[in-house]
PANU-641275 format. One line per field, with one value per atom (N, C-alpha, C): x, y, z; atom name; residue number from 0. Coordinates in pm, 1 decimal. Example, Ala and Ser with C-alpha at 12.3 -4.5 7.8 and 13.67 -1.06 7.14 Angstrom:
! residues 2
X (1319.0, 1230.0, 1320.0, 1285.0, 1367.0, 1290.0)
Y (-569.0, -450.0, -330.0, -225.0, -106.0, 3.0)
Z (780.0, 780.0, 780.0, 708.0, 714.0, 787.0)
site (N, CA, C, N, CA, C)
pos (0, 0, 0, 1, 1, 1)
! end
This chain:
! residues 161
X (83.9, 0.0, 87.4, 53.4, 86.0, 123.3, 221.9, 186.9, 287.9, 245.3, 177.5, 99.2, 66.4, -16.7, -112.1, -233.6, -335.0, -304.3, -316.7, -273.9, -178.1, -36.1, 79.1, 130.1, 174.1, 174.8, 276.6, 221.6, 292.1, 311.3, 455.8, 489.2, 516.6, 526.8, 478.0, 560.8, 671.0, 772.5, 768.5, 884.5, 872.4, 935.7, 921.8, 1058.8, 1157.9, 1290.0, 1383.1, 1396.7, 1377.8, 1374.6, 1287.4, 1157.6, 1052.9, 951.7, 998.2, 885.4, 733.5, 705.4, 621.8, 593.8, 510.6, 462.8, 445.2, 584.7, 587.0, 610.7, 588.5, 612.1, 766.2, 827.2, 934.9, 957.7, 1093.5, 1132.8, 1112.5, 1059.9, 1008.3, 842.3, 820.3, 680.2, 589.7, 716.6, 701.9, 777.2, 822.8, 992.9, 987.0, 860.2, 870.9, 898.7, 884.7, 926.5, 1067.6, 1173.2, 1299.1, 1296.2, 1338.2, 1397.6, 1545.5, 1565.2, 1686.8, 1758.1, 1836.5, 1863.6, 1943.3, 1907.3, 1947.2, 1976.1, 1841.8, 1833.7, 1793.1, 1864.6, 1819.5, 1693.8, 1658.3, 1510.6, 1551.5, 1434.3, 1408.4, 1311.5, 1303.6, 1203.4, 1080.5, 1061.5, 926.1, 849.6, 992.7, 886.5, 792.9, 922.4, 854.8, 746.5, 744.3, 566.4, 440.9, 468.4, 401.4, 377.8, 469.3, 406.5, 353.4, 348.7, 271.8, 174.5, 174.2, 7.2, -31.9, -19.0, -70.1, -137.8, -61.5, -88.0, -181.5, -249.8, -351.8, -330.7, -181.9, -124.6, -95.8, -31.7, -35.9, 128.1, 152.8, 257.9, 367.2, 498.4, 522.6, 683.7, 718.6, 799.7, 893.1, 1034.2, 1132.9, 1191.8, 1061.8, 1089.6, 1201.7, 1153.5, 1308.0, 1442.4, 1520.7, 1649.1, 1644.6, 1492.5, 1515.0, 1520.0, 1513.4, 1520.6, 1653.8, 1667.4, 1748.7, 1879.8, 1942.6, 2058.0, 2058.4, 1883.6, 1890.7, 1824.6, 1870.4, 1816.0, 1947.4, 1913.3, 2027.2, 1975.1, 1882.8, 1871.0, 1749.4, 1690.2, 1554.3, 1550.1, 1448.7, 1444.7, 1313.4, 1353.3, 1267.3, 1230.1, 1111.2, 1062.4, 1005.6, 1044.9, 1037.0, 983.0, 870.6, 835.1, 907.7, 940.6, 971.2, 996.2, 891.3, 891.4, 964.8, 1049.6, 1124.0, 1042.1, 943.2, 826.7, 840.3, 836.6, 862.6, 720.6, 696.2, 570.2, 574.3, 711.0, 726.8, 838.2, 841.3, 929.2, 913.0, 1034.5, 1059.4, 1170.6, 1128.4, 1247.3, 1309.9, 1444.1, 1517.8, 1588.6, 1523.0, 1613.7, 1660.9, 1710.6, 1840.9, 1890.7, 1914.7, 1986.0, 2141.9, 2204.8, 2330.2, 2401.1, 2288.3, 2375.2, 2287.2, 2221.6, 2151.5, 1999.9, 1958.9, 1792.8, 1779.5, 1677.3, 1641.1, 1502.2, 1471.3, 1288.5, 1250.9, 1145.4, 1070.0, 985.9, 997.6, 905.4, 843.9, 700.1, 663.9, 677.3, 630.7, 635.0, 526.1, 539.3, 443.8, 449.7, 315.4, 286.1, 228.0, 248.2, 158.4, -17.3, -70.4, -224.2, -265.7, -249.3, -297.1, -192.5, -102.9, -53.2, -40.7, -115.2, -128.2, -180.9, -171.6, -195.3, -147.0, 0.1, 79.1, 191.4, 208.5, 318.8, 412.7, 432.7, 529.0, 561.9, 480.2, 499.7, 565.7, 523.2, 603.8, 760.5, 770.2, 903.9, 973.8, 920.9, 1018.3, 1055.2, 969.7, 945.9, 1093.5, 1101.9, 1189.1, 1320.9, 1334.8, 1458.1, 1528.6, 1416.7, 1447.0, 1510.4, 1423.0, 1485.4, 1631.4, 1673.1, 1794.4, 1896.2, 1864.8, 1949.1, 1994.4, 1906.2, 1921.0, 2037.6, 1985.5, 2042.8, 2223.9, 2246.7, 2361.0, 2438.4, 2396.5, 2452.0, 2479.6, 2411.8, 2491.4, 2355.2, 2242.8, 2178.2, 2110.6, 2027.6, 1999.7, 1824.0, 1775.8, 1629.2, 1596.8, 1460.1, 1398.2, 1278.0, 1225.9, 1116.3, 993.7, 871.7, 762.9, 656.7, 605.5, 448.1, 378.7, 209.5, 157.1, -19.0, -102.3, -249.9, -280.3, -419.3, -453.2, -492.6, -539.4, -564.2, -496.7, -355.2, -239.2, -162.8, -211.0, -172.7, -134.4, -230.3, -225.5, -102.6, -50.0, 40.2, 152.2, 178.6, 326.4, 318.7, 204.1, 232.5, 223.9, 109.1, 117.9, 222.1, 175.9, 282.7, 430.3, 435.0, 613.4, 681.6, 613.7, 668.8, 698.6, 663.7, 717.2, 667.2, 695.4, 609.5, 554.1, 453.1, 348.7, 415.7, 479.6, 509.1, 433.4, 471.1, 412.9, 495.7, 437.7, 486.2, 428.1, 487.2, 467.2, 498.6, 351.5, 352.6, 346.8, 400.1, 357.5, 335.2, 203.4, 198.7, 252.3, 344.6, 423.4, 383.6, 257.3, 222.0, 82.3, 114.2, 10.5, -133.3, -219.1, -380.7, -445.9)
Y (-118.7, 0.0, 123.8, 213.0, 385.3, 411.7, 483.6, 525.3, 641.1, 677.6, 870.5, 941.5, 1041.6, 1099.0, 1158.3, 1151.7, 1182.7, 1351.5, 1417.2, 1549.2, 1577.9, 1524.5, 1534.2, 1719.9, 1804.4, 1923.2, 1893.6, 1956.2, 1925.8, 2088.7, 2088.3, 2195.8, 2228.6, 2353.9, 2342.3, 2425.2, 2457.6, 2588.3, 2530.3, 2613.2, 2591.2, 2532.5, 2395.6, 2313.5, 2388.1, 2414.0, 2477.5, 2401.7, 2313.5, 2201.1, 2202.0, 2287.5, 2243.6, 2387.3, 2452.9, 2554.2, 2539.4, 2394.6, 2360.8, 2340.1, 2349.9, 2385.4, 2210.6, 2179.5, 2021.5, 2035.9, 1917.1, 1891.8, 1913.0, 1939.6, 1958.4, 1857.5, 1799.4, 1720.2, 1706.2, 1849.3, 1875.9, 1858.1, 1731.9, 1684.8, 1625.9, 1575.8, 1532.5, 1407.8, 1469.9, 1435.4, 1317.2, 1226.4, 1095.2, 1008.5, 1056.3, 964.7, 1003.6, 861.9, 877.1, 870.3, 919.8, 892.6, 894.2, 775.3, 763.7, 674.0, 750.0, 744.9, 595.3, 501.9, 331.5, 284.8, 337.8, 304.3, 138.0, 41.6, -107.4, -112.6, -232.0, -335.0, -427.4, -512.8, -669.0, -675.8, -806.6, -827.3, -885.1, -924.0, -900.9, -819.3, -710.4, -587.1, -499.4, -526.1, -472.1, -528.1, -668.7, -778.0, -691.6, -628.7, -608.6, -489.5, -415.7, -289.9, -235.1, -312.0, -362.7, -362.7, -490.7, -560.9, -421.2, -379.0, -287.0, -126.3, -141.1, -12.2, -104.6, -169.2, -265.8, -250.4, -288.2, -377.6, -525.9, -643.8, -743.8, -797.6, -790.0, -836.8, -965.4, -980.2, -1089.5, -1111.8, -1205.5, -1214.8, -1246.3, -1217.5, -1250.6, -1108.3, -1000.2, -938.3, -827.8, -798.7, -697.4, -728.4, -847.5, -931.9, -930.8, -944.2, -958.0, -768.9, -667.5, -589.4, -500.8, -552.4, -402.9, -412.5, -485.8, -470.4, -384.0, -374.0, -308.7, -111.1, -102.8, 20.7, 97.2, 267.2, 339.2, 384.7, 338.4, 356.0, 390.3, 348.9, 381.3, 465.8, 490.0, 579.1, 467.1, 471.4, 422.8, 540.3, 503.1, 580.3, 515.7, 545.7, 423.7, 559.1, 477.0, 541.3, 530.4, 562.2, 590.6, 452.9, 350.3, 177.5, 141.9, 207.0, 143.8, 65.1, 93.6, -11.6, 62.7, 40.5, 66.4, 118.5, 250.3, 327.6, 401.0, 366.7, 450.1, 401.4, 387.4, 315.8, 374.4, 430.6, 479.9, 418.6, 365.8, 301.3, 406.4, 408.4, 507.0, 381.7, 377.0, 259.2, 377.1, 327.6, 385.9, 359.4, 456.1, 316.8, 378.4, 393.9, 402.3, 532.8, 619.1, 761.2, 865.5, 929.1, 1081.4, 1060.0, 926.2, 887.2, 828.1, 858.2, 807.2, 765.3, 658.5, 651.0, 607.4, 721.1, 716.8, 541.9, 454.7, 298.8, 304.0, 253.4, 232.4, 251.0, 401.3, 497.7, 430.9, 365.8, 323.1, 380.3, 408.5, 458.8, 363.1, 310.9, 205.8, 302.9, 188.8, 248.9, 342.2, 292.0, 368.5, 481.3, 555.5, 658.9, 754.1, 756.5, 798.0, 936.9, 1043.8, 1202.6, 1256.1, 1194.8, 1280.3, 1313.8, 1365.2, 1381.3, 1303.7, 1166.0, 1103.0, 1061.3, 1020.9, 1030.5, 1126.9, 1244.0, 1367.5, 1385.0, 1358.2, 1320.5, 1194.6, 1154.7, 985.7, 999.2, 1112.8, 1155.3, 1214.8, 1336.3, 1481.2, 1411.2, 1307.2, 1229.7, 1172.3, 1126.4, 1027.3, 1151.6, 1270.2, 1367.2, 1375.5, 1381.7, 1466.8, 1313.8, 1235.0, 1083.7, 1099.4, 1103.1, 1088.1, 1221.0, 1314.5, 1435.2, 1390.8, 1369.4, 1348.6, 1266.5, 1115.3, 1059.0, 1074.6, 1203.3, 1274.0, 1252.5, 1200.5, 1192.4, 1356.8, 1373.5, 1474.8, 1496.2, 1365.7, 1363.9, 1246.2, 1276.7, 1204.7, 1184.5, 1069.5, 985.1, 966.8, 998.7, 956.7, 899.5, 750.2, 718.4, 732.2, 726.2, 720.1, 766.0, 703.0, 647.7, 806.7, 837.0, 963.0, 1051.6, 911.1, 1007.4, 1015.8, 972.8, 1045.7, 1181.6, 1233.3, 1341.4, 1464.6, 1472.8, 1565.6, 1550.5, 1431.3, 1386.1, 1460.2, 1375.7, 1344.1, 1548.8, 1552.7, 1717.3, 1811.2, 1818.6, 1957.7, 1927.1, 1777.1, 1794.3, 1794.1, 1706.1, 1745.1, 1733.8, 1834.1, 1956.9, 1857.8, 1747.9, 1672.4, 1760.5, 1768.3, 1814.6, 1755.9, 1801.4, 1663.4, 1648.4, 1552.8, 1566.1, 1449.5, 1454.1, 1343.5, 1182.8, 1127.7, 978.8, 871.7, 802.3, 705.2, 510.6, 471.2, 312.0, 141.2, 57.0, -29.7, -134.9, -198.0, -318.9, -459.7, -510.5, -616.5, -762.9, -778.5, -856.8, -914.4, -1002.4, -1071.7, -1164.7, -1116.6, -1219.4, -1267.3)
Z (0.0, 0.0, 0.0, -80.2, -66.8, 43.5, 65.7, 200.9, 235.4, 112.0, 32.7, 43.0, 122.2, 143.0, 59.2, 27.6, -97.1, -117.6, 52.3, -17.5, 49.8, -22.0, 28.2, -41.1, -49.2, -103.5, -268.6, -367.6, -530.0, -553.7, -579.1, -608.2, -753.1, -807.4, -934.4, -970.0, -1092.7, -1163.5, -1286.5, -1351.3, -1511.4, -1497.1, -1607.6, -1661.3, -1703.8, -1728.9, -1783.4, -1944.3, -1954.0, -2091.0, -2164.2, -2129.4, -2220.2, -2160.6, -2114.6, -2066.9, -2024.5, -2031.8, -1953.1, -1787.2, -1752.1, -1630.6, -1546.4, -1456.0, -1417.7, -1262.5, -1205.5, -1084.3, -1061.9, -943.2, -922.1, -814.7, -781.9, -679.8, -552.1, -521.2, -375.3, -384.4, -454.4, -437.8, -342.2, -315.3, -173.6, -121.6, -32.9, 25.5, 61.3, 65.5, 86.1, 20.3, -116.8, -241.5, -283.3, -276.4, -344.9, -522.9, -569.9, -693.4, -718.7, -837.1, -812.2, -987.1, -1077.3, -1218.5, -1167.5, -1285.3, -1218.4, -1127.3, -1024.9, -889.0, -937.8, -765.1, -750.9, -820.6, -872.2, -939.2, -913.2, -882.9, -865.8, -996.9, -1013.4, -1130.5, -1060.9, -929.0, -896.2, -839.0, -806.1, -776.7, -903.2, -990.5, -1078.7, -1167.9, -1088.1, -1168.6, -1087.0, -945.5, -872.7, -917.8, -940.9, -992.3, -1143.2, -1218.5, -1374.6, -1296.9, -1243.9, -1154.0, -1064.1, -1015.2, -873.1, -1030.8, -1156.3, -1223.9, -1345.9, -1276.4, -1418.1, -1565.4, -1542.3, -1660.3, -1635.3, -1752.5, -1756.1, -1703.4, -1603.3, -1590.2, -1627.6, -1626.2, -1704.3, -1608.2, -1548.7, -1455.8, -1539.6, -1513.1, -1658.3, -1733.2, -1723.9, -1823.6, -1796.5, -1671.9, -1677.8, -1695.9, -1684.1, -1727.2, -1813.8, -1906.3, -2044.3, -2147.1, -2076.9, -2161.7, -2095.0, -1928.6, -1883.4, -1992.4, -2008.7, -2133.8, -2226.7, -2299.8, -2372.8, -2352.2, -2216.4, -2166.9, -2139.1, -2165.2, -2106.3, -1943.1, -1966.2, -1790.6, -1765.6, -1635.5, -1558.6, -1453.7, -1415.2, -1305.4, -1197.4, -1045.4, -990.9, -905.7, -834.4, -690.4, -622.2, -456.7, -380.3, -258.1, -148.6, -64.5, 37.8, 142.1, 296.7, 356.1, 332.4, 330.9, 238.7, 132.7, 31.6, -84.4, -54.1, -201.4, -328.0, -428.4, -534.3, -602.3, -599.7, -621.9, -748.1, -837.2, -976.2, -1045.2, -1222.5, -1265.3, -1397.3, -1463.1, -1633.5, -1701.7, -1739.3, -1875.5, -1945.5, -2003.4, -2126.2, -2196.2, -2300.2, -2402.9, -2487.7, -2555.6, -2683.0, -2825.9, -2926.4, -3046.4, -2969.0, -2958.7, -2895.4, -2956.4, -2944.7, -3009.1, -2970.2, -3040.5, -3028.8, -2950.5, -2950.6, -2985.6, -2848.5, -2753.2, -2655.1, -2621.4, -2597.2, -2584.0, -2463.1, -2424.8, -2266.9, -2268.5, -2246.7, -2252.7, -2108.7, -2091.3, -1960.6, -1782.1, -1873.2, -1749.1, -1658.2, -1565.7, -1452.5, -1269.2, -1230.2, -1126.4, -1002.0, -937.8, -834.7, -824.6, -883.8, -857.4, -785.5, -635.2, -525.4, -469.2, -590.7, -603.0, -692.1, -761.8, -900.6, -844.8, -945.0, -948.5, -854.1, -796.1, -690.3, -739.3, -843.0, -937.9, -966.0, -913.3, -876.3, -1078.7, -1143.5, -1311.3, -1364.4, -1340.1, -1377.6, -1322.0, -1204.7, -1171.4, -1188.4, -1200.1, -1308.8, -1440.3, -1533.2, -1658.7, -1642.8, -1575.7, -1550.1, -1460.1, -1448.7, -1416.6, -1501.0, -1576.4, -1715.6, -1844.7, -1836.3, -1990.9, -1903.6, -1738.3, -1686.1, -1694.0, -1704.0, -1683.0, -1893.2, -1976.1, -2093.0, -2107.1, -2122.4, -2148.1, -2099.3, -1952.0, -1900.1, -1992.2, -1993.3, -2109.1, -2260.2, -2322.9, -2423.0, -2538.2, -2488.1, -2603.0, -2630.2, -2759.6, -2783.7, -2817.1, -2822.4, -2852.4, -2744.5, -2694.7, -2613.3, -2672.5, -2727.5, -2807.2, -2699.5, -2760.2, -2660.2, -2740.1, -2720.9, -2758.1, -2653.3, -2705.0, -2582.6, -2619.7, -2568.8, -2537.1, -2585.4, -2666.8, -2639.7, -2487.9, -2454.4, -2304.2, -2190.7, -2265.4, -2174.3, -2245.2, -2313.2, -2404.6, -2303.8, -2193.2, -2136.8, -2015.0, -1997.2, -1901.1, -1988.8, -2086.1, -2145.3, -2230.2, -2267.8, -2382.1, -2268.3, -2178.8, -2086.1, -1990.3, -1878.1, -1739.1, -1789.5, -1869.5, -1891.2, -1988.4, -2069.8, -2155.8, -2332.9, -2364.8, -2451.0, -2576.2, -2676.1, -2809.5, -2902.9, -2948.6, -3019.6, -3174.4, -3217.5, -3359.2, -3449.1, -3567.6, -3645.2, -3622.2, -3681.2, -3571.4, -3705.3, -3730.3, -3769.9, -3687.5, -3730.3, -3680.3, -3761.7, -3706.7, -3814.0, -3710.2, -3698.9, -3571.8, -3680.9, -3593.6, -3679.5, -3574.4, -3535.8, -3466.5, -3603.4, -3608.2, -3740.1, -3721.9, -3693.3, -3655.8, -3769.2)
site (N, CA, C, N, CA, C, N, CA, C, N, CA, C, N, CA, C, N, CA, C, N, CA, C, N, CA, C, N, CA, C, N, CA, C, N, CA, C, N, CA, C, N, CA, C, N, CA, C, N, CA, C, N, CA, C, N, CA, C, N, CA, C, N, CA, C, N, CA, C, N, CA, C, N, CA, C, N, CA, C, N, CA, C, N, CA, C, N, CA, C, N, CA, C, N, CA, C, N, CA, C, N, CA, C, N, CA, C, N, CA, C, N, CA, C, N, CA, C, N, CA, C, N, CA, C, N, CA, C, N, CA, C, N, CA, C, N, CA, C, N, CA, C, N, CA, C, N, CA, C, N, CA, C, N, CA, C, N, CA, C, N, CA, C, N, CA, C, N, CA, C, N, CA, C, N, CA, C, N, CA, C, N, CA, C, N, CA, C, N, CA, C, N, CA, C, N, CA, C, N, CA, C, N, CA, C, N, CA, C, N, CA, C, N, CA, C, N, CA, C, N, CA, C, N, CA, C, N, CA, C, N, CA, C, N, CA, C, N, CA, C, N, CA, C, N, CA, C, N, CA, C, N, CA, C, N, CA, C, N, CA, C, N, CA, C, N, CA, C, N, CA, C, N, CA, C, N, CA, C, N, CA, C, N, CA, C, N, CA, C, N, CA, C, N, CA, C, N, CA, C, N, CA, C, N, CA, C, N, CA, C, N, CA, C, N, CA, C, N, CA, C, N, CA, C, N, CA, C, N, CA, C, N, CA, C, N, CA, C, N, CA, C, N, CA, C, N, CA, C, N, CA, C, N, CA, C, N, CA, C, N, CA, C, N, CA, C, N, CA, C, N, CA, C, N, CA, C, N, CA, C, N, CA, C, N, CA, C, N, CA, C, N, CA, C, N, CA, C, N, CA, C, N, CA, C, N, CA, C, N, CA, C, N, CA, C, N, CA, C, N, CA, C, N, CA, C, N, CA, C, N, CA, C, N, CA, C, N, CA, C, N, CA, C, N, CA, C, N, CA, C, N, CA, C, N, CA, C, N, CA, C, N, CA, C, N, CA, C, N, CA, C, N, CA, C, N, CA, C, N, CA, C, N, CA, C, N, CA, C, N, CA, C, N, CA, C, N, CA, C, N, CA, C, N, CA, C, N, CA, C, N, CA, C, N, CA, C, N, CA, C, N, CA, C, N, CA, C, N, CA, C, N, CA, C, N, CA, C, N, CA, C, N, CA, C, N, CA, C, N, CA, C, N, CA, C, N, CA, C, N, CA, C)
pos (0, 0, 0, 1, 1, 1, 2, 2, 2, 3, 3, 3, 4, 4, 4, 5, 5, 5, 6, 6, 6, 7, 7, 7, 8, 8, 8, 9, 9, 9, 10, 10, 10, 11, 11, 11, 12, 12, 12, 13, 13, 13, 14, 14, 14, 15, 15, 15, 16, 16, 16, 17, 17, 17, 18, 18, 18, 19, 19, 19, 20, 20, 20, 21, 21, 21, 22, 22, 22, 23, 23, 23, 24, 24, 24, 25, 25, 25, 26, 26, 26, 27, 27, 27, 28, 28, 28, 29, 29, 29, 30, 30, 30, 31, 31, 31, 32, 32, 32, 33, 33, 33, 34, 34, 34, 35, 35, 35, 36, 36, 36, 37, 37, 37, 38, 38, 38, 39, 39, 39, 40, 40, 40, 41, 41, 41, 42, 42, 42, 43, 43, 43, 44, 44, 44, 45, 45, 45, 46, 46, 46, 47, 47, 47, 48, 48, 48, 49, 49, 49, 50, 50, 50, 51, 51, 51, 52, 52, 52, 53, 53, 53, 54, 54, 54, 55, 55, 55, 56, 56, 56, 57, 57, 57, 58, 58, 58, 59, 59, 59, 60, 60, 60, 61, 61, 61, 62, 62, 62, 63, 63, 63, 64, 64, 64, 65, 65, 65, 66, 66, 66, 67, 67, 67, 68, 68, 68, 69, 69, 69, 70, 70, 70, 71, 71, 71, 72, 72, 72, 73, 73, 73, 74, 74, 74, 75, 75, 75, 76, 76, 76, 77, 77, 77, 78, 78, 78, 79, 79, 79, 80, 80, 80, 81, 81, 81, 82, 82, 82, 83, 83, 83, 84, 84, 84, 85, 85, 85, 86, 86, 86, 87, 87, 87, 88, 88, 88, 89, 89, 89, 90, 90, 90, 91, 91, 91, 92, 92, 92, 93, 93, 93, 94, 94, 94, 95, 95, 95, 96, 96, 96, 97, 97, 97, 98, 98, 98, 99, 99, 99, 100, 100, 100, 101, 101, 101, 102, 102, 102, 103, 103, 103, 104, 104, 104, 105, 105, 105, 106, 106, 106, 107, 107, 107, 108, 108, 108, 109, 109, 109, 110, 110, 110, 111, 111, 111, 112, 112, 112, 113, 113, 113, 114, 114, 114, 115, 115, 115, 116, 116, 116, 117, 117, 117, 118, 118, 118, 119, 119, 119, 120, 120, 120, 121, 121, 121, 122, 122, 122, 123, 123, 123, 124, 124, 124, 125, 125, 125, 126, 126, 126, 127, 127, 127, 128, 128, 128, 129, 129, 129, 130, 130, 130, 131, 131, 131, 132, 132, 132, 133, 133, 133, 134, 134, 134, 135, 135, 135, 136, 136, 136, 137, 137, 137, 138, 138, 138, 139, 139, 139, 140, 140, 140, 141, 141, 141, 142, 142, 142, 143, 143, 143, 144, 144, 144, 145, 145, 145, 146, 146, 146, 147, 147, 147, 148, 148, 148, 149, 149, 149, 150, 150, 150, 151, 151, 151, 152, 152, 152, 153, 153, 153, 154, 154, 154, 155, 155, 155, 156, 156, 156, 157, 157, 157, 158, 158, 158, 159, 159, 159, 160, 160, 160)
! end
């Protein structure tokens, strides 16, 4: 369980990166974040599962190799309440993958600051673009809270029925 306060205080300034208007680190001091902070791979089944997605045990061994790095957030109990992937092709190009929130913490900025760890973890390592997909009705997460810009995008589902 959370154990995050519902109205813990969210402080709010400009991004310097995107002139959008994001949560800042002093969101609330109970949540750590931390650029390739520790993972287990069943915490992170638990927290797929706890953010009603389909979890799959295995999977983080099977992709962290191919990541330039994640960001976790962990509460006061150390539970793992937030998690952002940064994969890579190994040069300029960086992509935000499965930004996840533990359910019963969600709209405490804790996304926006996993997001704004992840552009400051990429950036450090020398890349120059940060890639985002994402659901229409997270548009307002990823374009207003933190600052991404909407461009044209092309898809091809290579999964065959």
């Amino acid at each position: 369980m959370c154990v995050i306060p519902a109205n813990a205080p969210i402080c709010l300034d400009q991004a310097p990166w995107s002139g959008a208007v994001r949560h800042t680190g002093q969101v609330n001091p109970a949540v750590t974040y931390q650029w390739r902070g520790e993972l287990q791979d069943e915490e992170l089944f638990e927290l797929v599962q706890s953010h009603g997605g389909s979890p799959s045990l295995g999977w983080w061994p099977q992709i962290r190799d191919h990541s330039l790095g994640w960001v976790t957030a962990r509460d006061a109990d150390r539970l793992l309440v937030g998690f952002v992937n940064v994969a890579w092709d190994g040069g300029d190009h960086a992509f935000l993958l499965d930004t996840k929130t533990r359910g019963d913490c969600q709209r405490r900025g804790i996304g926006t600051e996993l997001v704004r760890m992840a552009v400051d973890g990429a950036m450090a390592e020398g890349c120059e673009w940060l890639h985002v997909d994402f659901e229409p009705q997270l548009r307002g997460f990823y374009i207003e809270a933190c600052g991404f810009r909407p461009t044209d995008a092309g898809l091809i589902h290579l999964v065959r029925t």
